[in-house]
Wavefront OBJ file of the C-alpha trace (Angstrom):
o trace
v -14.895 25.985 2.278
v -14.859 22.330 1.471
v -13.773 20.117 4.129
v -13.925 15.886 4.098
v -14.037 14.683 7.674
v -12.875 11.445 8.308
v -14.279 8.144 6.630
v -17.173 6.858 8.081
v -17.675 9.625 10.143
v -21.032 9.917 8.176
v -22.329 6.628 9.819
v -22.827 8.620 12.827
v -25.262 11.053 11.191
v -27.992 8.213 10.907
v -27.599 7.714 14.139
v -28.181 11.980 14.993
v -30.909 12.112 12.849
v -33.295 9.340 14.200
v -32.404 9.878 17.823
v -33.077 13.715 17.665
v -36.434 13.330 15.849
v -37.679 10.467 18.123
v -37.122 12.273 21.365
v -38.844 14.820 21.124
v -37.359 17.015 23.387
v -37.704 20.285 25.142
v -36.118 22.804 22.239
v -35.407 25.472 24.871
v -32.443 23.000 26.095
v -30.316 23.507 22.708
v -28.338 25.911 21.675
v -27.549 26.436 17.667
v -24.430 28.367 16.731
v -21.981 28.730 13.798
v -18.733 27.185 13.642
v -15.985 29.096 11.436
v -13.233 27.459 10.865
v -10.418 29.254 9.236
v -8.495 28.419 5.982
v -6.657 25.693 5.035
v -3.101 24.824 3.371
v -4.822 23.148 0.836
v -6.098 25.637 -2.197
v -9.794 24.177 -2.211
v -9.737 25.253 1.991
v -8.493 28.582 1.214
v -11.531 30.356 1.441
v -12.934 28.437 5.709
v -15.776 27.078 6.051
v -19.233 27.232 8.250
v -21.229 24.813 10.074
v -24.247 24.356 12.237
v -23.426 23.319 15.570
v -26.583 22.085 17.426
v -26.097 21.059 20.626
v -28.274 19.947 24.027
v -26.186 20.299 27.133
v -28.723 18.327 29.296
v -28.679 15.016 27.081
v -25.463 15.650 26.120
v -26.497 15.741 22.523
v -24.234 18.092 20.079
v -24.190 17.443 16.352
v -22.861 19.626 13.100
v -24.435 20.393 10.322
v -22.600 20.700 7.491
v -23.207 21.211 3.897
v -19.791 21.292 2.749
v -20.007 17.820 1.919
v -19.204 15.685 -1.597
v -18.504 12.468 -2.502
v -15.021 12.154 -4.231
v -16.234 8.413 -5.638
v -19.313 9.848 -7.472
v -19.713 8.561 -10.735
v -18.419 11.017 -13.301
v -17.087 13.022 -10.428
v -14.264 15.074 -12.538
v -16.568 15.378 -15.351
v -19.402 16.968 -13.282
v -16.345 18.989 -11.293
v -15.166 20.506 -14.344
v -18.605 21.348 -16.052
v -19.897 22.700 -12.638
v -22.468 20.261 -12.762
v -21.154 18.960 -9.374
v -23.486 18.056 -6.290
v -22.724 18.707 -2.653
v -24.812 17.621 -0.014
v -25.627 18.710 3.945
v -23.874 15.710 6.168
v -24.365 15.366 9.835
v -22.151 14.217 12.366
v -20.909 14.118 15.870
v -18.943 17.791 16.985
v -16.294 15.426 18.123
v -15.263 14.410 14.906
v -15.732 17.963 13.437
v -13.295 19.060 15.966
v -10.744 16.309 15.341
v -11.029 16.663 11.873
v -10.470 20.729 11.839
v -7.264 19.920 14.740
v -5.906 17.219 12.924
v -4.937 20.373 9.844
v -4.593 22.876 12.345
v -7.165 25.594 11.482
v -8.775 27.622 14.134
v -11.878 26.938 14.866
v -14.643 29.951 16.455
v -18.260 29.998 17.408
v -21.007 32.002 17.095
v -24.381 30.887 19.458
v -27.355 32.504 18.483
v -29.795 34.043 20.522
v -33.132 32.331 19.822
v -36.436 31.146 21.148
v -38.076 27.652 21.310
v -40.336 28.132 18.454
v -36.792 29.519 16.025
v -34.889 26.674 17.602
v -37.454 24.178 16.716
v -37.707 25.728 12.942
v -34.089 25.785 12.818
v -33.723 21.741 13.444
v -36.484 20.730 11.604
v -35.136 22.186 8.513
v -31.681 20.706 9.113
v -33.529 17.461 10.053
v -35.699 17.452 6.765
v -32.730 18.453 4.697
v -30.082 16.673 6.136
v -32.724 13.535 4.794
v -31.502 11.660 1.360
v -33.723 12.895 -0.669
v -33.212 16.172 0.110
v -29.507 16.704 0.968
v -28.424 17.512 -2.466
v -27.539 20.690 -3.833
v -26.028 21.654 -6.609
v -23.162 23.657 -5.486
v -21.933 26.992 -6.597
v -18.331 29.290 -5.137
v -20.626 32.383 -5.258
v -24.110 32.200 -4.893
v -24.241 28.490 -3.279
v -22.127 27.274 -0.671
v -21.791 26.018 2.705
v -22.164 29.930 4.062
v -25.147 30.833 2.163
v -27.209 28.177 2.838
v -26.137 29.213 6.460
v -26.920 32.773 6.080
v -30.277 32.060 4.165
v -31.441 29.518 6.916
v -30.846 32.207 8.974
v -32.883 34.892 7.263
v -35.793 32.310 6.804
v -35.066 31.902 11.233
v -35.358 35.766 12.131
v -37.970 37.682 10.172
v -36.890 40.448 9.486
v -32.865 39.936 10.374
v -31.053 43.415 9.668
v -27.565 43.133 8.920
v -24.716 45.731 9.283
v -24.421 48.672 6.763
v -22.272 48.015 3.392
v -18.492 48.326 4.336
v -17.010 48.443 0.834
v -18.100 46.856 -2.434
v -15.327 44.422 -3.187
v -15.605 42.516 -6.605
v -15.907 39.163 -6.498
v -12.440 38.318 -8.183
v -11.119 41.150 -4.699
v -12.434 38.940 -2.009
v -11.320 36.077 -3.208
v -7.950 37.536 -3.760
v -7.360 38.084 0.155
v -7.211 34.485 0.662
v -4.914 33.440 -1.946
v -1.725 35.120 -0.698
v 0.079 31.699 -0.350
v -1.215 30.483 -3.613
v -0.243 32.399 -6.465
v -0.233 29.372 -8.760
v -3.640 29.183 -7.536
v -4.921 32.729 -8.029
v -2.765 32.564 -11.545
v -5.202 29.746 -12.502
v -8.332 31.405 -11.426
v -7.814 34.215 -13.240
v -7.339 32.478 -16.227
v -10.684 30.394 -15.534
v -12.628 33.265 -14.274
v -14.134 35.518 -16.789
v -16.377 39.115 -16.681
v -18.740 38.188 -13.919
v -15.847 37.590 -11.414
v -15.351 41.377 -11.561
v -18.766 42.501 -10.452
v -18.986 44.575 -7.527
v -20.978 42.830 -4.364
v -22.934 43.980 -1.219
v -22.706 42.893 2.586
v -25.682 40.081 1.296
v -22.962 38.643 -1.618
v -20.399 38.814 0.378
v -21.803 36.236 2.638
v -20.511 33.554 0.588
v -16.861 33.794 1.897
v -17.247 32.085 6.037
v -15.344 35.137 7.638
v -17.377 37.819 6.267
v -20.725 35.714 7.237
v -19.160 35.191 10.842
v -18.609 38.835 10.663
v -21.941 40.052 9.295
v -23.729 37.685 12.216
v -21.437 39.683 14.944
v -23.140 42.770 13.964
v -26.796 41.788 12.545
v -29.797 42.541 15.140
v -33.312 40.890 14.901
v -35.695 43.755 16.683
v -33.191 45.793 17.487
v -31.223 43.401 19.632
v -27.967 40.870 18.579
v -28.610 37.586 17.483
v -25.599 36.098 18.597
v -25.372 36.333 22.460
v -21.933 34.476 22.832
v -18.852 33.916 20.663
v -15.739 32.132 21.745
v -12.702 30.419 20.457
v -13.269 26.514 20.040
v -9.943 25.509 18.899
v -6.839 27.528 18.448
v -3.547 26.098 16.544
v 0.083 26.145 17.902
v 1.036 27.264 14.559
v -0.615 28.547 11.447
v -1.831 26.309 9.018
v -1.146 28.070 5.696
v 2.498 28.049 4.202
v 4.237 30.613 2.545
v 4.233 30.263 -1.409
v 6.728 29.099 -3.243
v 9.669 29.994 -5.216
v 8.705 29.978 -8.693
v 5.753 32.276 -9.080
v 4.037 32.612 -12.075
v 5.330 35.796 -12.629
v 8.956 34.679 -11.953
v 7.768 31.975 -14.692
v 6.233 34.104 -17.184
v 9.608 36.606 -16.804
v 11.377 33.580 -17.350
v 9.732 32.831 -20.731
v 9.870 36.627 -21.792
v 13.390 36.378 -21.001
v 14.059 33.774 -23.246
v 11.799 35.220 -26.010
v 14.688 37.999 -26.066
v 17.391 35.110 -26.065
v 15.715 33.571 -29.091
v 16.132 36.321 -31.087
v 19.745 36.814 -31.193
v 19.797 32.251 -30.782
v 18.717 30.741 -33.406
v 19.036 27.150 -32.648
v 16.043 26.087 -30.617
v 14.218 28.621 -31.334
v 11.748 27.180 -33.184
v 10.858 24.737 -30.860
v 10.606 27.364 -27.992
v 7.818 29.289 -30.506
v 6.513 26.329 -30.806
v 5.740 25.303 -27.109
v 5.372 28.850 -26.329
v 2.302 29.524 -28.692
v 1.180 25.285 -28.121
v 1.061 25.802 -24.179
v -0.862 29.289 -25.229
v -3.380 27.595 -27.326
v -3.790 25.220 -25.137
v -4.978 27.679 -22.425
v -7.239 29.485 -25.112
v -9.118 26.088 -25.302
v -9.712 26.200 -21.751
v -11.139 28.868 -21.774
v -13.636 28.423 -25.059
v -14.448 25.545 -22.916
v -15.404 26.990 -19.532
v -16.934 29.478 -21.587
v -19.131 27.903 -24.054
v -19.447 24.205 -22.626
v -20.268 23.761 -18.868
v -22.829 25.464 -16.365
v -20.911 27.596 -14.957
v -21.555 31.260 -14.786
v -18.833 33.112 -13.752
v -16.089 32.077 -16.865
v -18.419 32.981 -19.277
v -17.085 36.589 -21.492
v -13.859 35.926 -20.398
v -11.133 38.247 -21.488
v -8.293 35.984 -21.558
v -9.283 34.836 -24.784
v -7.655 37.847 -26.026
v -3.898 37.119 -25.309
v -4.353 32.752 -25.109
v -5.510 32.403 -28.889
v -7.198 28.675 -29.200
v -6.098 29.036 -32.936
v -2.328 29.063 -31.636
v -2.762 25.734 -31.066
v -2.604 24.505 -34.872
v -0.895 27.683 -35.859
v 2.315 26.305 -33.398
v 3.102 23.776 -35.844
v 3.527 25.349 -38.921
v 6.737 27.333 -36.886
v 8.210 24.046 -37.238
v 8.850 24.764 -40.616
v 11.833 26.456 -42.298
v 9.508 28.382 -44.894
v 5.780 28.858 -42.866
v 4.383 30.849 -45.573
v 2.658 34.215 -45.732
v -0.520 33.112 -44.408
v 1.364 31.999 -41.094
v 3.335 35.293 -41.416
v 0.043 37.429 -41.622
v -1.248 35.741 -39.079
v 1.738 35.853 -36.494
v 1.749 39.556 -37.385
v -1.956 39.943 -36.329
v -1.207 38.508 -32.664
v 1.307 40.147 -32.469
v -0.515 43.538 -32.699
v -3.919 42.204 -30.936
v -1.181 41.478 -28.081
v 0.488 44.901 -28.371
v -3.124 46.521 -27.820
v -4.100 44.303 -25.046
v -0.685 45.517 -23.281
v -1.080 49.326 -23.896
v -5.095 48.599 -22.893
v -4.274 46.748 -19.791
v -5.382 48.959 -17.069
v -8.610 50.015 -19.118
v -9.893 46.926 -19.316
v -13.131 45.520 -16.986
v -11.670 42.694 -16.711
v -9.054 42.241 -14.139
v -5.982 39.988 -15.477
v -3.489 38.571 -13.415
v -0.368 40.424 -13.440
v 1.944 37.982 -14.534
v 0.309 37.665 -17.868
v 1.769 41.065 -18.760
v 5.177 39.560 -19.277
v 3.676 36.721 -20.940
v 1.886 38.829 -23.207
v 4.804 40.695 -24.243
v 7.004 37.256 -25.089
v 3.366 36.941 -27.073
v 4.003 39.980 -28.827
v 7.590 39.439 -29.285
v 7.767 35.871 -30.626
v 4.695 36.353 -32.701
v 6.390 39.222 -34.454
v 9.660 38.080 -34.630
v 7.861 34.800 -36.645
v 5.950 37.391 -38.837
v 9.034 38.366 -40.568
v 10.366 35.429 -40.992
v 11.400 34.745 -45.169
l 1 2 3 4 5 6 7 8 9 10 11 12 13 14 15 16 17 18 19 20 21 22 23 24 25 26 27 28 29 30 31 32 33 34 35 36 37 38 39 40 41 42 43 44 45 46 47 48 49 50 51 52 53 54 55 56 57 58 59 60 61 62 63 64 65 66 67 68 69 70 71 72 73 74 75 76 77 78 79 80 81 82 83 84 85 86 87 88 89 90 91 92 93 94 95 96 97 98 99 100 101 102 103 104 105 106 107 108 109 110 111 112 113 114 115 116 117 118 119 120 121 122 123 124 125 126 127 128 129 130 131 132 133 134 135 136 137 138 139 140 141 142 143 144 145 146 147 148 149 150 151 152 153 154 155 156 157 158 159 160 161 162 163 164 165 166 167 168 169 170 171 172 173 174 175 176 177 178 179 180 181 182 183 184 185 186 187 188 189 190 191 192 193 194 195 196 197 198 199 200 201 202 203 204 205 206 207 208 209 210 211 212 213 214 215 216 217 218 219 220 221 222 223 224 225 226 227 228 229 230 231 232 233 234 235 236 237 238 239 240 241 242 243 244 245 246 247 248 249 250 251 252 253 254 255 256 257 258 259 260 261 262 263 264 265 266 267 268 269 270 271 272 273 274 275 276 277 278 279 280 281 282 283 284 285 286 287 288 289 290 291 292 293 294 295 296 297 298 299 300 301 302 303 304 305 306 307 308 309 310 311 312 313 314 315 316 317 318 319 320 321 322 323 324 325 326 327 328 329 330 331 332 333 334 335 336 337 338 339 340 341 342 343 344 345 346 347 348 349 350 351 352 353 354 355 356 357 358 359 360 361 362 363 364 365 366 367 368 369 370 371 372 373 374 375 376 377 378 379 380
């Protein structure tokens, strides 16, 4: 859902801002509509994206509206990424550029016009108008609760008083809808199931769902504003010659993580390297635990907090590694090794019980876990 349109693109938005306020026009000549453009190769434009398309056919006027916006050069921009302290901000620009930009990666691109009168239409601009201003384009963004679609859909509900959408289809999860768009990025969905902790697994209505730009598109086909449809048209703006997602990969983190349980087996009947595969094994581990004591317990954001994972990725492995560097690790090591090795043993036969949903692939993982860290229990 988060697009960057060409540089200096943005320019153009000064230039849309002043000249719609100062002319004052008739609002009955625009039309406002959603754009939806579809995903993206890229992981972070898996998920499409919305816009506000506001256009006047008689001036010739026809702007978007989009707050998918951020600023890659912000000062402390990874920092404020990774502690989801991270501002995005509304952006305006020509629907030429928008077009080009959306062409360019070959994602479809559909629209929505809404039926509206002057005195909506004029609400409707004004609001993008006074937000769209510097000291009020800022947001602080958020996947779920935050984005370029719900700021849509709740400009909308402010709009039509009283906007009824469609009854609930099916309460998907969070960590479910988000799934359907990651079929050609397990590495991806691996990853976000390793960040993503309790809240992820939540169950949503049609309202929550709105976050993701296809099921906002698809609530809007179907919502009515005194009884009657507020979107009167909806066509295709742009379609690609050929899709712009890409199948996955070879090595998928379950081929991976079969890989390493496969070796896990070796090591026991190899002994030389086997010391430095427990080590890496239970480092790389650790290393993962820390992650997640960090998303956890350190940054603002609110869906890795309670996150099971800690369970299986130990941040404690991460010193404990080293001492399996050692010929003789001692029965404190061994004591402990034997403890993760039952913790992972009771994680594996409590796997489907759990409210948590953990990526698949951690199952083999979790059983090299359970392997190595008994195997290095009995060690004399």
């Amino acid at each position: 859902m988060k697009n960057i349109v060409f540089i200096g693109v943005l320019l153009y938005g000064i230039f849309i801002q002043g000249n719609l306020i100062l002319q004052g026009q008739d609002y009955k000549n625009f039309e406002i509509s959603l754009l939806t453009a579809d995903p993206g190769k890229e992981l972070f434009t898996s998920w499409g994206h919305s816009a506000i398309r506001v256009r006047d056919a008689v001036s010739g006027y026809d702007a978007v509206f989009n707050y998918g916006m951020f600023d890659f050069h912000a000062p402390n921009f990874y920092s404020n990424f990774a502690q989801g302290r991270l501002n995005y901000y509304l952006g305006a620009y020509d629907f030429d550029s928008f077009l080009a930009s959306y062409a360019y990666e070959n994602r479809k691109i559909k629209e929505q016009v809404f039926e509206l009168d002057s005195v909506q239409k004029q609400f409707v601009i004004n609001f993008l108008i006074n937000n769209v201003q510097p000291e009020n384009r800022y947001y602080l963004y958020h996947f779920f609760l935050d984005n370029c679609a719900t700021r849509i859909r709740d400009l909308m509900i402010l709009t039509y008083d009283g906007l009824v959408f469609p009854e609930e289809k099916a309460n998907f999860t969070y960590r479910e809808l988000i799934y359907l768009y990651l079929g050609n990025h397990p590495w991806g969905r691996f990853g976000i199931d390793i960040a993503l902790g309790l809240p992820t697994d939540q169950k949503t209505n049609m309202y929550e769902q709105m976050f993701l730009p296809d099921y906002l598109f698809d609530a809007f086909a179907e919502a009515k504003y005194n009884g009657k449809p507020i979107v009167k048209t909806t066509q295709d703006i742009f379609i690609p010659d050929r899709p712009a997602v890409q199948p996955p990969g070879f090595f998928t983190p379950m081929l991976v993580c079969c890989l390493i349980l496969g070796l896990s087996v070796l090591f026991c009947f190899i002994k030389k390297g086997a010391r430095l595969f427990d080590f890496s094994l239970f480092f790389v581990v650790g290393l993962i635990g820390l992650l997640v004591v960090f998303l956890w317990f350190f940054t603002d954001h609110t869906n890795t907090i309670n996150n099971l994972n800690i369970i299986w990725a130990l941040p404690t492995h991460l010193i404990m590694a080293f001492f399996l560097l050692t010929k003789k690790p001692g029965i404190f090591v061994q004591k402990y090794f034997l403890a993760t090795a039952m913790i992972a043993v009771l994680l594996l036969a409590g796997w489907v019980f759990l409210p948590q949903k953990l990526n698949s692939a951690m199952i083999p993982l979790t059983m090299a876990i359970a392997l190595r860290a008994y195997w290095n229990s009995r060690k004399k």
